[in-house]
C-alpha positions, -999 to +999 in steps of 0.1 A: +000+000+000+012+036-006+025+027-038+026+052-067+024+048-100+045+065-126+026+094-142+007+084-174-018+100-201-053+095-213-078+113-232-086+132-197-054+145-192-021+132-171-027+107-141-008+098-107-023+070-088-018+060-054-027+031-038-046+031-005-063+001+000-068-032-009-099-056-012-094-091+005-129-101-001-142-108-038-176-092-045-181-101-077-211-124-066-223-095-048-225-073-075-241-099-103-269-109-074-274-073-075-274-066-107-301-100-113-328-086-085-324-053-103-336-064-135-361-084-119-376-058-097-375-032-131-394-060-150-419-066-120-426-031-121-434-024-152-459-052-153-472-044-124-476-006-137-495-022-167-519-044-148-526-009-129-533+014-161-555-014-173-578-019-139-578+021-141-586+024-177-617-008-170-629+011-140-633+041-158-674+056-169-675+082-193-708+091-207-707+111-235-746+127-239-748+140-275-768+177-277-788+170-303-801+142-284-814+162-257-836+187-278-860+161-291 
């Protein structure tokens, strides 16, 4: 730890980095789980969203009275 690199370019611009820490654990199973009940819960939503414009939209009166109907 504490190590520094040697200075190097990219499109941003020059770069120093320093190392501060490392990472014993490996999270990579984290991160896909993560990743997975994201999709899922976007997906589940949306249906879900659906299923409640639909009920809204079934639910719904309108009565639509036409003038001309009410003269006679």
């Amino acid at each position: 730890m504490g190590e520094i690199s040697q200075p190097f370019k990219s499109v941003y611009g020059w770069h120093v980095i320093k190392l501060l820490d490392k990472r014993i654990a490996d999270r990579t199973e984290d991160v896909a789980k993560n990743r997975a009940y994201s999709m899922l819960f976007r997906r589940k939503f949306n249906d879900e969203a659906q299923t409640w414009l639909q009920e809204l939209r079934a639910a719904a009166y309108v009565e639509n009275i036409n003038e001309q109907s009410d003269e006679r």
